[in-house]
C-alpha positions, 0 to 999 in steps of 0.5 A, a space after each residue: 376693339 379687344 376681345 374681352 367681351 362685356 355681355 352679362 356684365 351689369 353696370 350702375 346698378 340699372 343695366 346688364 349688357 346683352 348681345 352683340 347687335 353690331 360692329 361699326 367703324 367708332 364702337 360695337 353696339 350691344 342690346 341693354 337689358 334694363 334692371 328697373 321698371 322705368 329704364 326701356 329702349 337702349 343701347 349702348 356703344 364700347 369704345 376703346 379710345 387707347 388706340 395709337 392713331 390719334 386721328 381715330 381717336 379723335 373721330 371716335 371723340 366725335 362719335 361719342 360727342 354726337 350721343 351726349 344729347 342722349 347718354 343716360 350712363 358712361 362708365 369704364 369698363 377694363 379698358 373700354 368706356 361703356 356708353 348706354 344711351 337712348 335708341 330714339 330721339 323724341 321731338 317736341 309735340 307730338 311729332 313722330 321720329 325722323 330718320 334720315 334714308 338714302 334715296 337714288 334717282 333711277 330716272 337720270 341717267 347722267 348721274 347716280 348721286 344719292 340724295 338724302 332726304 327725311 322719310 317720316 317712319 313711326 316709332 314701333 310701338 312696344 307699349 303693353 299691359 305690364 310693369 316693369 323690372 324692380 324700382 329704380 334702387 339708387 333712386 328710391 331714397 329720392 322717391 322717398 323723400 319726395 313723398 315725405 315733402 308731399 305729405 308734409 305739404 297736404 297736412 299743412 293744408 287743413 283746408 283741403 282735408 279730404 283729398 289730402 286723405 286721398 293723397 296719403 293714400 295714394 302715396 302710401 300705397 306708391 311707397 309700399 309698391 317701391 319698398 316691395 319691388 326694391 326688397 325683392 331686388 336686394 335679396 335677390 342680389 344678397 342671396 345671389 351666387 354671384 357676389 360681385 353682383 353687389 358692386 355694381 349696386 350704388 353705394 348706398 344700398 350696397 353699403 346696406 347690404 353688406 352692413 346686413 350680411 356681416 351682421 351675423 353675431 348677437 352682442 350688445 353693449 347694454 340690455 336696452 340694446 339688445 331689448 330693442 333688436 328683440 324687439 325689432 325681430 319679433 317685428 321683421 318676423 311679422 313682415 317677413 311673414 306677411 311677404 311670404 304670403 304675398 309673394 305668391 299673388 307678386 309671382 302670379 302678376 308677374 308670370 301673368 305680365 310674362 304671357 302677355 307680352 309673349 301673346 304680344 310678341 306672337 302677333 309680330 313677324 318672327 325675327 323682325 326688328 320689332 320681334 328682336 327688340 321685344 324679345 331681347 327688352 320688354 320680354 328679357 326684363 319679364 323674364 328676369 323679374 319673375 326670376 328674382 321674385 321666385 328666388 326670393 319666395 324660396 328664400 322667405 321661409 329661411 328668412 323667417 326661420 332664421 329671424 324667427 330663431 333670433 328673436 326668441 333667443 334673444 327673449 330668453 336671454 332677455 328674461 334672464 337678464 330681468 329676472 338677474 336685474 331684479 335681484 341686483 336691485 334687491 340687494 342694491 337697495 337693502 345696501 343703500 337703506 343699511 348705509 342710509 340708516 347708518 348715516 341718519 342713526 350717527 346724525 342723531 346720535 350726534 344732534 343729541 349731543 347739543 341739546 339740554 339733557 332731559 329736555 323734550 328735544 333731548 327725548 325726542 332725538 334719543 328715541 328717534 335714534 333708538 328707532 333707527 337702531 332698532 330698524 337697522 337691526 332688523 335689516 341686519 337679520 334680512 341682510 345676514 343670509 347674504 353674508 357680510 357687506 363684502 360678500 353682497 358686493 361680490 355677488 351684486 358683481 357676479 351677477 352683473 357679469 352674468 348678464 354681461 356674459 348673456 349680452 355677449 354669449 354667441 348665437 346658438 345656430 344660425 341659417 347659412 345663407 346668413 
């Protein structure tokens, strides 16, 4: 095997490599520490298959082969192939785990000829009070979806509307506990002083993360744009609050998991297998979730400063884009009356031209068009402190620029970490 060792190293996003538990004659066995809540009890084997005997190669194949009944993951990691897989094999029913010992009959002399046969040994029992690591992240959109599929199925089952109430319920409160956990995990790692954490992410929460990070300007391509992102701040500064204060509860939950399983260890024989196995699975994930949720309660703060920051930027500039958008309406709509008189005064003028003089018709167009005169007269007055037509353009443009300029202007300061 090379020497490179993989231990720390995080794969598919679910598991981080922990030590070395044994060489054996195909691969080196190493502990797993799981990422998510739901992982537990694995192991995994390293391979280097790019030998130059081709009949090891092929006994190592073998190898491999016999696992894939229980291979949860295969990845390549430099050279080697990674293999994370289950410790045991649960029968159908309730049958307990076989494990094949080696017995020697001592009352034949003639022969020492091992025999095998199957010892029925109980699984240990690492079972205890407490949640796990944060939720699986590259499952949480199926998780999603699957709960959307529930809800509509109960709604569309008007017949059954009191446990469909409890469903939703239920469902809700599964989603939020999801959501928490997985926000918990993402700014961990989006605030980690380990980036290359990020790719082993799955692709799509690590698309959003990145998308996150990156966004660090403030500038929109229409006002409506940048009305909505306001107003989404002022939204995540009401959340990001209320996490702020949760946390603190998340925090104590998972320091309280973290003590019973250290009470539940202390009940096992120090260095026994079951001791070793606890300490480096149930214990080592505790310890990394109450890690990650410290982290992120140090990090709240900022975050809210910062969203917090944005948003009543973006309300400022908000304002004044409103109140420069009222006045281009202003003057927009004087211009439109002053043109739409000019037309209306020439079609009058015009329409009397082809009536009997003097006729009634003939005096009611012609005092209808000195109305017109007249009202347009007055609007010249309004209009004139404004200047000529060309100047009311040029400002109208002016103005439109002012608030293209605020749309785009860079943010006046922003929290580092960003």
């Amino acid at each position: 095997m090379p020497r490179d060792s993989p231990m720390g190293v995080i794969i598919g996003g679910r598991f981080e490599i922990g030590s070395l538990l044994q060489r054996e004659n195909h691969a080196d066995v190493y502990s797993i520490l799981p990422l998510v809540a739901e992982e537990r009890d694995h192991e995994a084997r390293v391979y280097d298959l790019e030998v130059d005997s081709k009949k090891l190669r092929q006994y190592r194949l073998r190898n491999l082969k016999r696992l894939s009944g229980r291979k949860v993951l295969e990845v390549q990691w430099q050279r080697l192939l990674v293999v994370v897989y289950t410790k045991y094999i649960q029968p159908h029913g309730d049958s307990e785990p076989m494990k094949r010992q080696a017995v020697f009959d001592l009352s034949t002399s003639s022969t020492s000829e091992a025999v095998d046969v199957r010892e029925r040994t109980r699984k240990p029992n690492h079972k205890t009070e407490h949640r796990r690591e944060a939720a699986r992240i590259n499952q949480l959109e199926k998780r999603r979806a699957d709960r959307t599929k529930a809800r509509l199925a109960d709604a569309s089952n008007s017949a059954t509307a009191d446990s469909r109430g409890k469903n939703l319920t239920t469902v809700a409160s599964e989603q939020e506990v999801d959501d928490q956990d997985a926000m918990i995990v993402l700014l961990h790692l989006a605030y980690n002083d380990r980036p290359e954490l990020l790719q082993e992410l799955p692709p799509f929460s690590r698309t959003i993360v990145e998308r996150y990070l990156q966004h660090k300007s403030l500038e929109f391509n229409n006002d409506e744009e940048m009305e909505i992102f306001m107003k989404v701040k002022q939204k995540e500064v009401i959340f990001l609050g209320h996490q702020e204060k949760k946390i603190v509860s998340v925090i104590q939950q998972r320091h309280d998991e973290f003590g019973q399983l250290l009470r539940d260890q202390m009940k096992l024989r120090k260095a026994s297998r079951e001791w070793n196995e606890m300490q480096e699975g149930p214990i080592a994930t505790a310890r990394r979730r109450l890690k990650m949720a410290r982290h992120v309660q140090d990090l709240l703060p900022k975050l809210v400063s910062d969203a917090d920051s944005v948003f009543r930027e973006l309300r400022k500039r908000c304002a004044s884009i409103k109140k420069k958008r009222e006045e281009i309406d202003t003057i927009s709509a004087l211009i439109t009356r002053r043109e739409l008189l000019e037309r209306r005064i020439a079609a009058e003028e015009k329409s009397s031209q082809g009536v009997v003089p003097a006729s009634a018709t003939y005096n009611d167009i012609v005092s209808r068009a000195h109305a017109s005169i007249a009202e347009l007269e007055l609007l010249v007055r309004e209009v004139s402190p404004l200047g000529a037509l060309n100047m009311v353009t040029e400002k109208v443009r002016l103005l439109e620029e002012d608030c293209r300029l605020l749309r785009v202007r860079p943010r006046e300061g922003s929290w580092p970490g960003k």
